[in-house]
DOBAFI-890435 format. One record per atom (N, C-alpha, C, O): residue in one letter; atom name; x, y, z. Coordinates in steps of 0.2 Angstrom, whole numbers, plus 5000, padded with zeros to 4 digits. Each point is the difference from the previous one (the first is absolute). Layout:
BEGIN
+------+------+------+------+------+
: code : site :   c1 :   c2 :   c3 :
+------+------+------+------+------+
:    A :   CA :    X :    Y :    Z :
...
+------+------+------+------+------+
end
This chain:
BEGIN
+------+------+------+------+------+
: code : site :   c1 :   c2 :   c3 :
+------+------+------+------+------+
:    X :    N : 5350 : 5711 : 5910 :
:    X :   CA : 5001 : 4995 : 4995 :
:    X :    C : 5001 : 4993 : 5004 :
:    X :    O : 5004 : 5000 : 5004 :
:    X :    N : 4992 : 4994 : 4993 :
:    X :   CA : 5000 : 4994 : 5004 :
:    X :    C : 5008 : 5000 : 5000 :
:    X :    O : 5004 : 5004 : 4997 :
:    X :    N : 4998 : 4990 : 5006 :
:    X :   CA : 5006 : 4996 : 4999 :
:    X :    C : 4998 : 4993 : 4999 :
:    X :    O : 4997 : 4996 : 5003 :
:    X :    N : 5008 : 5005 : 4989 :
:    X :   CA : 5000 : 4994 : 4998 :
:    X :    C : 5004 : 4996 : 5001 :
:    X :    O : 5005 : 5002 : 5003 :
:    X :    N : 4993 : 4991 : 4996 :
:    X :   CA : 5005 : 4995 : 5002 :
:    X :    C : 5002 : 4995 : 4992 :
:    X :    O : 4997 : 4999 : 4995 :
:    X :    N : 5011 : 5001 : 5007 :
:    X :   CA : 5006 : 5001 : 4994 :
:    X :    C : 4999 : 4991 : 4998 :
:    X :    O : 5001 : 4996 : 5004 :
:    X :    N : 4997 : 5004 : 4991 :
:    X :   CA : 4999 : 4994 : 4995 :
:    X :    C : 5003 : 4996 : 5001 :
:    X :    O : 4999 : 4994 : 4998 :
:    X :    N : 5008 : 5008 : 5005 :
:    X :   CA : 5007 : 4997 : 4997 :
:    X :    C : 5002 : 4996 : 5007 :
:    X :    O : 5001 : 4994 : 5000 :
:    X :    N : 5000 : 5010 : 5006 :
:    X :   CA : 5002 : 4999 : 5007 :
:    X :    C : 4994 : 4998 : 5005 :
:    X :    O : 5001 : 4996 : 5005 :
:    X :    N : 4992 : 5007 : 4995 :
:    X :   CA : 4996 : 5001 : 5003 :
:    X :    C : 5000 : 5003 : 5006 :
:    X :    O : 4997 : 4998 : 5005 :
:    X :    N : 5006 : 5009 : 4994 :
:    X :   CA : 4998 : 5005 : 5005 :
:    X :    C : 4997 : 5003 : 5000 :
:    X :    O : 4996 : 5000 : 4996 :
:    X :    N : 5004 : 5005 : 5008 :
:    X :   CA : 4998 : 5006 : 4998 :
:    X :    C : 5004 : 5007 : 4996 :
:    X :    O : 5005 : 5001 : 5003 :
:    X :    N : 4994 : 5001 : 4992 :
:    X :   CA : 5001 : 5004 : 4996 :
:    X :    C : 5006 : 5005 : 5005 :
:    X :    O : 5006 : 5001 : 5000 :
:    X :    N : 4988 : 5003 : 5003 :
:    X :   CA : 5004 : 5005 : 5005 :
:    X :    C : 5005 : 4997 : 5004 :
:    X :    O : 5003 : 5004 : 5003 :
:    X :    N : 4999 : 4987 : 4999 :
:    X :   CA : 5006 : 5000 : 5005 :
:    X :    C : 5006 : 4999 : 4993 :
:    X :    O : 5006 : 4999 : 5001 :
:    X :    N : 4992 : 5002 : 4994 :
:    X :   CA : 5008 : 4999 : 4995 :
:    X :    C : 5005 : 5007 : 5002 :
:    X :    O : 4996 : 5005 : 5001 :
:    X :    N : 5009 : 4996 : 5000 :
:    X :   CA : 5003 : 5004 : 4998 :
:    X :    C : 5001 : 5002 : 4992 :
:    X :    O : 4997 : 4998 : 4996 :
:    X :    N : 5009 : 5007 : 5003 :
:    X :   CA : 5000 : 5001 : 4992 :
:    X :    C : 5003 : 4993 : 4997 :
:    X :    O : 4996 : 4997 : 4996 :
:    X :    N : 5008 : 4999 : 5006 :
:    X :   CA : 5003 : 4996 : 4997 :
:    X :    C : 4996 : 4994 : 4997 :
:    X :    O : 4999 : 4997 : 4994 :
:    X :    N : 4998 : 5003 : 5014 :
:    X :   CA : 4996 : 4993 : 4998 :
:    X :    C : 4993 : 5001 : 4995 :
:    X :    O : 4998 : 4995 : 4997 :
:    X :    N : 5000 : 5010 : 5002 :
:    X :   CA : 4995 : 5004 : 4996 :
:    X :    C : 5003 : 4999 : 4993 :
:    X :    O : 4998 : 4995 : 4997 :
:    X :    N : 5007 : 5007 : 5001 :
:    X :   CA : 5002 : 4999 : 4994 :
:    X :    C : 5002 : 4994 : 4999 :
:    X :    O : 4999 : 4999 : 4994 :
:    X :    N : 5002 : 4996 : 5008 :
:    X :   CA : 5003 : 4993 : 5000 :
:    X :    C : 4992 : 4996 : 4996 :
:    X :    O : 4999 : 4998 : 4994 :
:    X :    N : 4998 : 5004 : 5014 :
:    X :   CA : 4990 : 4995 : 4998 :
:    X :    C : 4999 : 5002 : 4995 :
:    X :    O : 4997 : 4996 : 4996 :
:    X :    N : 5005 : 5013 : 5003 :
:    X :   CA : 4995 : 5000 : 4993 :
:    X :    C : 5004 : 4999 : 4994 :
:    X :    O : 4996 : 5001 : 4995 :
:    X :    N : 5008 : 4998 : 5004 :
:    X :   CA : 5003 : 4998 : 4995 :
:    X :    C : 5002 : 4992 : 4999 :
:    X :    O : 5003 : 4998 : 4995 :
:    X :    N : 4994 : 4999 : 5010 :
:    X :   CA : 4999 : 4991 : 5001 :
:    X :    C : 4992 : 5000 : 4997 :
:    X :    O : 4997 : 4998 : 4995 :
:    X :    N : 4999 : 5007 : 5011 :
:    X :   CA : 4993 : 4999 : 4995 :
:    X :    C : 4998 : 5002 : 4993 :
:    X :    O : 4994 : 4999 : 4998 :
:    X :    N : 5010 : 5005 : 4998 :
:    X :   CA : 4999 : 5002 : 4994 :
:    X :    C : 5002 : 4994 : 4997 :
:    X :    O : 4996 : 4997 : 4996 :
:    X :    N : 5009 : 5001 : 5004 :
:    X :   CA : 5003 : 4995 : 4995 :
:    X :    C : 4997 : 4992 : 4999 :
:    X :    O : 5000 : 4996 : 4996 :
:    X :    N : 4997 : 5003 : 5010 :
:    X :   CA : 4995 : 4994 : 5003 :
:    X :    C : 4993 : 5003 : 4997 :
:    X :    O : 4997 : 4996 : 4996 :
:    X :    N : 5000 : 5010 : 5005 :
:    X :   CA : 4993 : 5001 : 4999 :
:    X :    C : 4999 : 4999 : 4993 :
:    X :    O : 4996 : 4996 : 4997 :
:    X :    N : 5008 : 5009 : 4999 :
:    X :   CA : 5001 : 5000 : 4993 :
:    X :    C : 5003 : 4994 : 4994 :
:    X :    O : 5001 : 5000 : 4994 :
:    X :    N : 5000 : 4994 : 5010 :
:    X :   CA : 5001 : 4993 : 4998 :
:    X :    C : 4998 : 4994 : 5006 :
:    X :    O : 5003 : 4996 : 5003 :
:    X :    N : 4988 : 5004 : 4998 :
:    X :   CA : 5000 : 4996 : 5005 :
:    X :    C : 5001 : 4993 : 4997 :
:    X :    O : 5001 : 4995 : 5004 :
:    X :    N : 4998 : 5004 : 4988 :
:    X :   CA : 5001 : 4992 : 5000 :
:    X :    C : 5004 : 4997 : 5003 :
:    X :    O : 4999 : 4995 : 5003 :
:    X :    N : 5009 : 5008 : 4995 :
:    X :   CA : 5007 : 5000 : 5002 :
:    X :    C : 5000 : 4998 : 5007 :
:    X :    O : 5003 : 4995 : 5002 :
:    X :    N : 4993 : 5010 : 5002 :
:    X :   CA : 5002 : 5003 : 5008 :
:    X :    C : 4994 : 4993 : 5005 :
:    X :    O : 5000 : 4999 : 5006 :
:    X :    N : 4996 : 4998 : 4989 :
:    X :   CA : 4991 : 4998 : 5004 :
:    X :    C : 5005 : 4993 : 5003 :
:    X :    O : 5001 : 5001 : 5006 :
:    X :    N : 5001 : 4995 : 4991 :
:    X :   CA : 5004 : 4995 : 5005 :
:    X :    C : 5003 : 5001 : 5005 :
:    X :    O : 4998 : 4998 : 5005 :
:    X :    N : 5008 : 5006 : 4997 :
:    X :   CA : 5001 : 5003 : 5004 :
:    X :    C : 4997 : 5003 : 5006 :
:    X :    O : 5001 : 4997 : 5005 :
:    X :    N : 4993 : 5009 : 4996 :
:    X :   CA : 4993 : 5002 : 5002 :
:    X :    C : 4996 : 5000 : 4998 :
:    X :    O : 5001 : 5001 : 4994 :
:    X :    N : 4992 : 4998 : 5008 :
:    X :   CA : 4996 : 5003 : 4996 :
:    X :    C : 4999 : 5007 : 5003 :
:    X :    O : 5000 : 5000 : 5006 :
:    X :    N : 5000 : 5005 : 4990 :
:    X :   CA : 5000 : 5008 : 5001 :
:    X :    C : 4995 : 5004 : 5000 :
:    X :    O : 4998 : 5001 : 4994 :
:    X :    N : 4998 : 5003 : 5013 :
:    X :   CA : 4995 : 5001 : 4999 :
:    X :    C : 5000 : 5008 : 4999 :
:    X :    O : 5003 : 5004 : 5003 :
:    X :    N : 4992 : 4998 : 4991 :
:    X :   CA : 5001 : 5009 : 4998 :
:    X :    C : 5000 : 5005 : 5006 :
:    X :    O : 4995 : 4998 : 5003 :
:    X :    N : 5007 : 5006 : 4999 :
:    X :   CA : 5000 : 5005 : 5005 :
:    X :    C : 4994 : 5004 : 5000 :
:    X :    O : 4997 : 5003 : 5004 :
:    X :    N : 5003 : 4997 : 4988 :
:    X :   CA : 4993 : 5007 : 5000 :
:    X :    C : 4994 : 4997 : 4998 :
:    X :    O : 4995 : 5003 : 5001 :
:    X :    N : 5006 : 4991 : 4997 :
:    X :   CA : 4991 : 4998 : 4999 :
:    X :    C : 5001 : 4993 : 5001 :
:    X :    O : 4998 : 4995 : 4997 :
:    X :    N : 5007 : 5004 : 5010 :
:    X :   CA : 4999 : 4993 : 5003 :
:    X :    C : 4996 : 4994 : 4996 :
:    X :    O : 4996 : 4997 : 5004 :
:    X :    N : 5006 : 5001 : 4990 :
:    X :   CA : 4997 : 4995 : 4996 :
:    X :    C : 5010 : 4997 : 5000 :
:    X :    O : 5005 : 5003 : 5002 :
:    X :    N : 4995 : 4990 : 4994 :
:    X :   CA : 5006 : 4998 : 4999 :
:    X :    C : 5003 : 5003 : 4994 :
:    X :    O : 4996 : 5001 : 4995 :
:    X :    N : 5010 : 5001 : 5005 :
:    X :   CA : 5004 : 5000 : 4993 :
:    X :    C : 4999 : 4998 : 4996 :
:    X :    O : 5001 : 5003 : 4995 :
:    X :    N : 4998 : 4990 : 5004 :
:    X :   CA : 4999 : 4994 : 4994 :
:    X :    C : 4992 : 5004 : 4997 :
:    X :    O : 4999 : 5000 : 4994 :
:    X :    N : 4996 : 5002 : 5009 :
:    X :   CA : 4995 : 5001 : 4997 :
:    X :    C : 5001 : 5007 : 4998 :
:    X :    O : 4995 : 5003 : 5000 :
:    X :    N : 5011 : 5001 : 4998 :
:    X :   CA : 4999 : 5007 : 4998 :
:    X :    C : 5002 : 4997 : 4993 :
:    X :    O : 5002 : 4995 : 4999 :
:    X :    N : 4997 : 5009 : 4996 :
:    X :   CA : 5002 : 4999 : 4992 :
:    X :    C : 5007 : 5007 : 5001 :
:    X :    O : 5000 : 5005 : 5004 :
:    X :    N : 5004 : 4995 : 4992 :
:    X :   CA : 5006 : 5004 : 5001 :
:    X :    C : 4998 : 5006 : 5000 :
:    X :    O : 5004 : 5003 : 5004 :
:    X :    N : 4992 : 5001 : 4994 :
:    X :   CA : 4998 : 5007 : 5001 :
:    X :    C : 4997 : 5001 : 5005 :
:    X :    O : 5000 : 5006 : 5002 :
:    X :    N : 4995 : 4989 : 5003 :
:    X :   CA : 4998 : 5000 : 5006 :
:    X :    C : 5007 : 5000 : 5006 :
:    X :    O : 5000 : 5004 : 5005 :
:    X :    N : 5004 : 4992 : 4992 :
:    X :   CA : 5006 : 5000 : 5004 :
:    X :    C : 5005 : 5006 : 5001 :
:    X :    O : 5004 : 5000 : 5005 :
:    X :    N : 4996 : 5006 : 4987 :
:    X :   CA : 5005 : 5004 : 5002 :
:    X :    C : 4994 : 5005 : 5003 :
:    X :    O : 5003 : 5005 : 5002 :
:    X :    N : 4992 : 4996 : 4999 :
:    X :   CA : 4996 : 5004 : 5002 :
:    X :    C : 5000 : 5001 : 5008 :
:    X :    O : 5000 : 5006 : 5002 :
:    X :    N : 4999 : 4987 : 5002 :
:    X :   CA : 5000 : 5000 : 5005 :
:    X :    C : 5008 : 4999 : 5004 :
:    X :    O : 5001 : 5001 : 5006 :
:    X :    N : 5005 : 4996 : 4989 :
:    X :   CA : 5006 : 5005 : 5002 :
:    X :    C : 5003 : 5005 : 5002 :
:    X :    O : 5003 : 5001 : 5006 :
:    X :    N : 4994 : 5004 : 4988 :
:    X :   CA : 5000 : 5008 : 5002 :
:    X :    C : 4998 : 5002 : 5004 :
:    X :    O : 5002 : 5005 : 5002 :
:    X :    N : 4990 : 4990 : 5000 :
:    X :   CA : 4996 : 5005 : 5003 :
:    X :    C : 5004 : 5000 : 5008 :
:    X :    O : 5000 : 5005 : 5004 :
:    X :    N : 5002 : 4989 : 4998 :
:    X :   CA : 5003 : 4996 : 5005 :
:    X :    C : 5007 : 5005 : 5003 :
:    X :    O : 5001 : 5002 : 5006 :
:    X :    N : 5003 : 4999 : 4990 :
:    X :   CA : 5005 : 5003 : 4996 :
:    X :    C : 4998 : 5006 : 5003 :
:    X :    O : 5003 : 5001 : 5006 :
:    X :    N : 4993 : 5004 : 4992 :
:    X :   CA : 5000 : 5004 : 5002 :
:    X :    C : 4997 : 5004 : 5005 :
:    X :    O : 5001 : 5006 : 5001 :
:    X :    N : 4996 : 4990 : 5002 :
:    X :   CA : 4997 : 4998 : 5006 :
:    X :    C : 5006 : 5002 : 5005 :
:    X :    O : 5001 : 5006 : 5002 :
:    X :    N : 5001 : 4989 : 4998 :
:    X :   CA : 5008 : 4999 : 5005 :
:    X :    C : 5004 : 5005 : 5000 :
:    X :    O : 5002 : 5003 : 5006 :
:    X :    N : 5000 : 5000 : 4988 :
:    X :   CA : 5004 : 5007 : 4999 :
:    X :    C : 4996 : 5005 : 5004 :
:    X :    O : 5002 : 5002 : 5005 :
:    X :    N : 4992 : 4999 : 4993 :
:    X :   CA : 4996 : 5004 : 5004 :
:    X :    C : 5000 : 5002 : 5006 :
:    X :    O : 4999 : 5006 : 5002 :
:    X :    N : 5002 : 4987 : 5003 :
:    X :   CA : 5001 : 4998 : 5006 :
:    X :    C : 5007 : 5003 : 5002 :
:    X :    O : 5001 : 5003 : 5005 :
:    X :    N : 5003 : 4995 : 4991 :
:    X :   CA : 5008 : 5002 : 5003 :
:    X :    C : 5001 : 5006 : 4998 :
:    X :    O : 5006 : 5001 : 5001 :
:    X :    N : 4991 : 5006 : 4997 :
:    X :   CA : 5000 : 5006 : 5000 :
:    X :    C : 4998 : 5003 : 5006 :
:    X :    O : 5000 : 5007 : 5001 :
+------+------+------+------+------+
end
């Protein structure tokens, strides 16, 4: 499985430990899922179809969440 690089911090996926894995992803669910909110702050770029958040419509956004989401869990098993 590639390693992806975490939206939030910009590492590598695989250097997070459990902590930090849960932290990013629960910074980037809450950002991805509200980017009007989050787009001043960064601009935040999607993990799974590397396009920006602001151009996902909200169902584009919980799709690539999860998909993101589960990805990482996957990794940490």
């Amino acid at each position: 499985m590639e390693n992806r690089i975490c939206p939030i911090c910009q590492e590598g996926m695989v250097q997070h430990n459990e902590n930090q894995t849960s932290k990013c992803l629960q910074k980037f669910i809450k950002e991805a899922t509200n980017p009007v909110v989050y787009a001043s702050i960064r601009k935040m770029i999607c993990p799974i179809c590397e396009k920006d958040m602001l151009d996902h419509n909200s169902k584009q956004a919980t799709e690539c969440v999860n998909e993101f989401v589960k990805e990482v869990k996957g990794e940490e098993d």
